[in-house]
C-alpha positions in Angstrom: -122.1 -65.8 193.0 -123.2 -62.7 190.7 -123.8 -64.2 187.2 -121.9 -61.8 184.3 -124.3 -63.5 181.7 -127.6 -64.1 181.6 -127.7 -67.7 181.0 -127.8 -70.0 183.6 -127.1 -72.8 181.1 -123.7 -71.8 180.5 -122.9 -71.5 184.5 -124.4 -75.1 184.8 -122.1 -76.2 181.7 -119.0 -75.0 183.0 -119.8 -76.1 186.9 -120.4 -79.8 185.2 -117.1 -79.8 183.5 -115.4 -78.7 186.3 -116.8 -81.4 188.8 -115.6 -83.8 186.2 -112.1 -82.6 186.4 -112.0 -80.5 183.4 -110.9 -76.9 183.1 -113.7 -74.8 181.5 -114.1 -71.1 180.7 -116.4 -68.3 178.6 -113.9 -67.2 175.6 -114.4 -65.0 172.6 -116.7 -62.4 171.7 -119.1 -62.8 174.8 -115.8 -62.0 177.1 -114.8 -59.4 174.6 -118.9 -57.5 174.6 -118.7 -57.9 178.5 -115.4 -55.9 178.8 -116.8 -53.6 176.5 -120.3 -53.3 178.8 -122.2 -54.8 175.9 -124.6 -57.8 176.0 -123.1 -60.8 174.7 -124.8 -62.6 171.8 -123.2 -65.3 171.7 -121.5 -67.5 174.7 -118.9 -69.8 173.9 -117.3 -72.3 176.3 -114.1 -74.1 175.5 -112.6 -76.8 177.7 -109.7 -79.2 178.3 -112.0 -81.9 178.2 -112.5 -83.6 174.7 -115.6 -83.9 173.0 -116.1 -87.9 173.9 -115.7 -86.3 177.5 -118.1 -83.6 177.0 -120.7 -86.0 175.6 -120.1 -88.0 178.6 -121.1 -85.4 181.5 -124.2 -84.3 179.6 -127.6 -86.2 179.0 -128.1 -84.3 175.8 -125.9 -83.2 172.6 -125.4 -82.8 169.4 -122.2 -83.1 167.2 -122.2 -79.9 165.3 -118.8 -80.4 164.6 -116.6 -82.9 166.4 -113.9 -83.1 163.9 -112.9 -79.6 165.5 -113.9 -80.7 168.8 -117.4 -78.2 168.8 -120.2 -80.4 170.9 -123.8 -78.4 171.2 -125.0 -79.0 175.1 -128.7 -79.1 175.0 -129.4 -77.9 178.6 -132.2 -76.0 180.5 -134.2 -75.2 177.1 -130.2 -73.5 176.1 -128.3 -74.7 173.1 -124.3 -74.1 174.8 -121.7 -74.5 172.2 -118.3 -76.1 173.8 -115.3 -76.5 171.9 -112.2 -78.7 173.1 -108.9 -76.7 173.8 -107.0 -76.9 170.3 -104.1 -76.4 168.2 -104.2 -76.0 164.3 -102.2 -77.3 161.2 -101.8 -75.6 158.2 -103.9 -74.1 156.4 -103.6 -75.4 152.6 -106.7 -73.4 151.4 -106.3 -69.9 153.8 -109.6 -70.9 155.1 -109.8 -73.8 157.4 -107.2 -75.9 159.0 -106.3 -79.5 157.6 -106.4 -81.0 161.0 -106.8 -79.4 164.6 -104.7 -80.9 168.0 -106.4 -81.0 171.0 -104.5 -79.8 173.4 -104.9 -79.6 177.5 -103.7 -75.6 178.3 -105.8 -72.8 177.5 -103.0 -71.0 176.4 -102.2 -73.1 173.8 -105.8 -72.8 172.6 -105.6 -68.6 172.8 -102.6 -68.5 170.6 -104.9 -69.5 167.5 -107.3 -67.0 168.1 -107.4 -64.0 165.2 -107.2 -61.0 167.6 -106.5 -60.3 171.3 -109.5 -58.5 171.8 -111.0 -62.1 170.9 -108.8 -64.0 172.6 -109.8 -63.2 176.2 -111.3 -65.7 178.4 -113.4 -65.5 181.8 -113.7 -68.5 184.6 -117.4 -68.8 185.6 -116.6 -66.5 188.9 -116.2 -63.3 186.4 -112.2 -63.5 186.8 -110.5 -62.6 183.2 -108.2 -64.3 181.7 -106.1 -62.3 179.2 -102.5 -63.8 177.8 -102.0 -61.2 174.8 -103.2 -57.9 176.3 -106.2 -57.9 174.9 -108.3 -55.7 177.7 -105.3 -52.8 177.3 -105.8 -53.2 173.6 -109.6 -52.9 174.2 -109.0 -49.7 176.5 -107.1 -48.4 173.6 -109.5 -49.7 171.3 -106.9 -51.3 168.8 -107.2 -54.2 166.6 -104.2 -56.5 166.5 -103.7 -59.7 165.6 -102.2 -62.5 168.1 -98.4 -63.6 167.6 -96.8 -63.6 163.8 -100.1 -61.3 161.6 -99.1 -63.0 158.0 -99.1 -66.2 159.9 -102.7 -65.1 161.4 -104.3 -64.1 158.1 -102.6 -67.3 156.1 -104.4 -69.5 158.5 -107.4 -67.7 157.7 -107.5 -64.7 155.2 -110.8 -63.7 156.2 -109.9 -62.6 159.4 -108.2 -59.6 157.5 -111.7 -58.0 156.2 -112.8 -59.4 160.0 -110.3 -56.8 161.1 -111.7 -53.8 158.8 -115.3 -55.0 160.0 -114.5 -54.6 164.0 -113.1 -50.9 162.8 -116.3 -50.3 161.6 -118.6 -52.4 164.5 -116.0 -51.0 167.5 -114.8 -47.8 166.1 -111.4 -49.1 166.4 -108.0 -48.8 164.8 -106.5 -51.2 162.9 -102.6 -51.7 164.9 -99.8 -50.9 162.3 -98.2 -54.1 162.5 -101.7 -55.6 161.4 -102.6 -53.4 158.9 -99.8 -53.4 157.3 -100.1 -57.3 157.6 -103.6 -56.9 155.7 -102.5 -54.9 152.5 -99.3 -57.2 152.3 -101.7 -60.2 152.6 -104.8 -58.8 150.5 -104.6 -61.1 147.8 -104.8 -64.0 149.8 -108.7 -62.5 150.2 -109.4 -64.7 146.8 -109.5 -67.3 148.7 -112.5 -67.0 150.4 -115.8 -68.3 149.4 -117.9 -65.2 148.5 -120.6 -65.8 151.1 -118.4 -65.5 153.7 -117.2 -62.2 152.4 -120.5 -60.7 152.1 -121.3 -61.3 155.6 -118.3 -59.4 157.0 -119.1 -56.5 154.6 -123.5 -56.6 156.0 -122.2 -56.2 158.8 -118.9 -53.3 158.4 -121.8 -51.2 155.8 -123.9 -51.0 159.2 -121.6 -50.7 161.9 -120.6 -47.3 164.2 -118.5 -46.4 161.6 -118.3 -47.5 157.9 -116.9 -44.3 157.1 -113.4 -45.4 158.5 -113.8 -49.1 157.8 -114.4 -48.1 154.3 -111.3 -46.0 154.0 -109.2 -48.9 155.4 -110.9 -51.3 153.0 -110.0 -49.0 150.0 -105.9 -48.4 151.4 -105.3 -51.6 152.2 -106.1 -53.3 149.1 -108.6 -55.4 150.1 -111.0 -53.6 148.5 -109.4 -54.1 145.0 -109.1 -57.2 145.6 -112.6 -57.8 146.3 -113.7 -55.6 143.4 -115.4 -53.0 145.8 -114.0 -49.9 145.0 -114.9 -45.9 144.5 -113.3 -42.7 144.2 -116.8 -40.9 145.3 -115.5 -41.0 148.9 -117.2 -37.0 149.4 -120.5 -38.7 148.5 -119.9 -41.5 150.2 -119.4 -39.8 153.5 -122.5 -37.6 152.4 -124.1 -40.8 151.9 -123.5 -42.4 155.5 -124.7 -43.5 157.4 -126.4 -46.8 156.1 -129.6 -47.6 157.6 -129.6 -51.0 156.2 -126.5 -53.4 154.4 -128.7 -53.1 151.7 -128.3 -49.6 151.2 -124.7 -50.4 151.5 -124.7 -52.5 148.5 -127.0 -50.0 146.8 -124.4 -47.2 147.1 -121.7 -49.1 145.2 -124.9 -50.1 142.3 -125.8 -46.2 142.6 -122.7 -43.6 143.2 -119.6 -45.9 142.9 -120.2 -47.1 139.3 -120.7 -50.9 139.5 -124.1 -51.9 138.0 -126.5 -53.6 139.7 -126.6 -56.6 138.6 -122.6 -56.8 138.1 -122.6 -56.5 142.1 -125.7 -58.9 142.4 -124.2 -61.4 141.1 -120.5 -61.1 141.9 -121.4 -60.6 145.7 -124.5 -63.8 145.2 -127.0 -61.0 146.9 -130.3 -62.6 147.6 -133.0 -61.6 145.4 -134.9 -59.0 147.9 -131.5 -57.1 147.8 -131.3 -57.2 144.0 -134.6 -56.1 143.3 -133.7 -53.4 146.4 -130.7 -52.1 144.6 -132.3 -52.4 141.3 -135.0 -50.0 142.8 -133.0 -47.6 144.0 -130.4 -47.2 140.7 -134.0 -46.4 138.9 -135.3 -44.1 141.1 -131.9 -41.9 141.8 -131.4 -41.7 138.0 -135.1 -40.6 137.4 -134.4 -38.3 140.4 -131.2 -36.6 138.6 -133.6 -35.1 136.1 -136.9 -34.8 137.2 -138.9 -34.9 140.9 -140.9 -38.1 141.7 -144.0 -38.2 140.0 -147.4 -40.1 141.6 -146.3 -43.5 140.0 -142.8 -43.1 141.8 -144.3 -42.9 144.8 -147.1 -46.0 144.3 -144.7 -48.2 142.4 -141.4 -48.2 145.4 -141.5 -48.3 149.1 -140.7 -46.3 151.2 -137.1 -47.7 152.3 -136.2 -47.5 148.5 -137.4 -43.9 147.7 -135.8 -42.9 151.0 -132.3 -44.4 149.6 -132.6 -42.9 146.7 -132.9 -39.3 147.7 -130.4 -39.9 150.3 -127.9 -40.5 147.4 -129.5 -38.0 145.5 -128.4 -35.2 148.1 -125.4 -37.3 148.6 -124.3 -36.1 144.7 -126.3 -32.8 144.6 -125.7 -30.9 147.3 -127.0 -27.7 146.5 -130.1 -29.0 145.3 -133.5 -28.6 146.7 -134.0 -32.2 148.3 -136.5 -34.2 150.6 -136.5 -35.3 153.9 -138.0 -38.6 154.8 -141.0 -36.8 156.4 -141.8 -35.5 153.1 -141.4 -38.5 151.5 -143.5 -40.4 154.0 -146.2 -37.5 153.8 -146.4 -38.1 149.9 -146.7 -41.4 149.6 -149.6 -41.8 152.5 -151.2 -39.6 150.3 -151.8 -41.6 147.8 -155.7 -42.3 147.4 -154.5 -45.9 147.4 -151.5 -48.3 148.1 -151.5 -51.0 145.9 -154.0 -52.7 143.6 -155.5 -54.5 146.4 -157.0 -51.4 147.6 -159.2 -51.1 145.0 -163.0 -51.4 145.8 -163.3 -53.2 143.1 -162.2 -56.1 141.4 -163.0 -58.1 138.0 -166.8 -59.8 139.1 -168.1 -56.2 139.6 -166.5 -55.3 135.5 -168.4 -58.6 134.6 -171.6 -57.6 135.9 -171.8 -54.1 134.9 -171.0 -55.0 131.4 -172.7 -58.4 131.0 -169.9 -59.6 129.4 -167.8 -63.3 130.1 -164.7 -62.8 132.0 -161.7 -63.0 130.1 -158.1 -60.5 129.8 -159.9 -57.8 129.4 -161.2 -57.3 132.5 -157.0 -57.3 134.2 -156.8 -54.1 131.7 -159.9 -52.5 133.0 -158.8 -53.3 136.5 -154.8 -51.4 135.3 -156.9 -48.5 133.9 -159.0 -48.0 137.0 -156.0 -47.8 139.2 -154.4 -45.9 137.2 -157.8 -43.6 137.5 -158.4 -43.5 141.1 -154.4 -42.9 141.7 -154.9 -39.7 139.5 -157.5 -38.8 140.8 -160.1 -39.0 137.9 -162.5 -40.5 140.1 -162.9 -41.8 144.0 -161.8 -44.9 145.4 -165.7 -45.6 145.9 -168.3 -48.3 143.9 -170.5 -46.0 142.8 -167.4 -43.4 141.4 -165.7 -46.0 139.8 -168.3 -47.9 137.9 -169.6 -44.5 136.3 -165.8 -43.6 135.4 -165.3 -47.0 134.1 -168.8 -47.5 132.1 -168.5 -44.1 130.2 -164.8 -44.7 129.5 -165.6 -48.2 128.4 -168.7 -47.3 126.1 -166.2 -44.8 124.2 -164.0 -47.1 123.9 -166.5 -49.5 122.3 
């Protein structure tokens, strides 16, 4: 038998289960990605068997979170995730369910499920399994929810911005019914723990297509809602795409009039994307004014000064501006990159002098940098220590 996946693991889970007695299949995303002739990233199994009688076929697992019927199978140097077939109660806070049934049909199981595109499921033979015409929805490439929308995103409210993401991911349309669903339900987007928001939006900034994620966001409400909004949609589309999720977040500390550190700390970025952002916001507002000067170039990276002239052609299109070739070419030509570069360091200001150590050697070391990068003198012994001991006697 032709294996869909490659991960022998999973075929070996699912033959297990069924020798047991228990029904077994792929679901989700990895049926979803093979439809779509994608590799799947992640493989999920789910099963009528319940997690005392998962445990039971396998030698090794790990309860990553029985109380919703999720067993890990450690098997063949795999880690197989296989979740009992399930029903949900309410949802008291819109995020996760007060108790889960488990239940003995698969269908009962694939009614829960956010979307039909995601609620597809495959026996280990490659036959699919679809209840809610999800493949015809794939083929159409349409998002829409499973069953009753509201009911959908009150179970789980952040399977509405889930919805805007896969627009942006897939390049698909959001159904009527379920985007209509989404702005009636925005406000129910409050409650959702911020880290879990900023997830979805990593991943819509760098998807196929932002551009119409973005829109969506901003119609239905959502993006209100989540404080993320701009009227700079011409620069935004001049601004696309994003190579990173950071530059997404930089965009809206940039262009869309949030400052940095009001979106650092609403959206709990981590601090590599603050100081990213941060970057960027000072480099674009030098840039409005003046071209980058040496220091620009020694003092940023490259993904930061890259950003910011992005944005700044985004806002100035007429405007002479750089491509990243240029940028690239100016910065390698820097006589050095950092400090480290230096052939010196403060032992050889020590001996030259005769002097003890002491602070004034870390200024001698800023002012030679600052030297060789303007090119008063070569990055070379000899060069600097005759800079540095005629500057230093006149300064004496």
């Amino acid at each position: 038998m032709a294996k869909i996946f490659d991960s022998s693991a999973s075929y070996e889970v699912i033959r297990r289960l069924e020798i047991a007695g228990h029904e077994a299949v792929f679901v989700g995303g990895a049926v979803r990605d093979h439809l779509l002739k994608k590799t799947a990233k992640d493989i999920d199994i789910a099963t009528s068997a319940e997690p005392d009688e998962v445990k039971a076929v396998f030698d090794n697992t790990i309860d990553v979170g029985i109380a919703h019927g999720t067993v890990l199978v450690l098997i063949e140097n795999e880690a197989i995730e296989v979740t009992t077939f399930r029903t949900e109660g309410t949802y008291t806070d819109h995020r996760r369910p007060d108790h889960v049934h488990f239940v003995k049909t698969l269908r009962e199981d694939l009614l829960r499920r956010d979307f039909t595109i995601n609620a597809l499921a495959m026996t280990k033979s490659g036959q699919i399994i679809d209840l809610f015409d999800g493949e015809k929805d794939l083929n159409e490439r349409v998002i829409r929810a499973v069953g009753n929308q509201a009911e959908r995103f009150h179970e789980d409210a952040l399977r509405m911005l889930r919805a805007v993401r896969f627009s942006s991911v897939l390049d698909f349309d959001i159904e009527a019914g379920t985007l209509q669903a989404i702005h009636d339900n925005a406000h129910q987007i409050k409650h959702v723990s911020i880290e879990r928001i900023k997830i979805e939006l990593d991943k819509l900034f760098t998807g196929v297509n932002p551009m119409k994620a973005l829109n969506i966001l901003f119609s239905s409400q959502l993006g209100k809602e989540l404080s993320l909004c701009t009227d700079k949609m011409e620069e935004l589309k001049r601004a696309l795409p994003f190579n990173t999720a950071s530059e997404g977040w930089a965009f809206f500390a940039t262009i869309a009039g949030i400052t940095p550190s009001e979106l650092a700390n609403h959206f709990k970025l981590s601090n590599e994307e603050r100081n990213f952002i941060k970057a960027v916001h000072k480099i674009y507002t030098k840039r409005l004014t003046s071209d980058y000067t040496i220091n620009d170039y020694y003092l940023h990276g490259l993904p930061e000064l890259k950003c910011a002239e992005k944005f700044f052609h985004a806002t100035s299109e007429d405007s002479v501006t750089l491509t990243d070739l240029d940028i690239e070419a100016n910065k390698n030509s820097l006589p050095i990159q950092s400090k480290q570069d230096l052939v010196v360091n403060g032992k050889d200001l020590i001996e030259w002098t005769g002097l003890s150590g002491g602070p004034w050697t870390g200024k001698w070391i800023g002012k030679i940098e600052q030297a060789v990068l303007h090119g008063k003198c070569e990055n070379t012994l000899i060069d600097i220590k005759d800079w540095f001991m005629n500057d230093f006697k006149c300064e004496k």
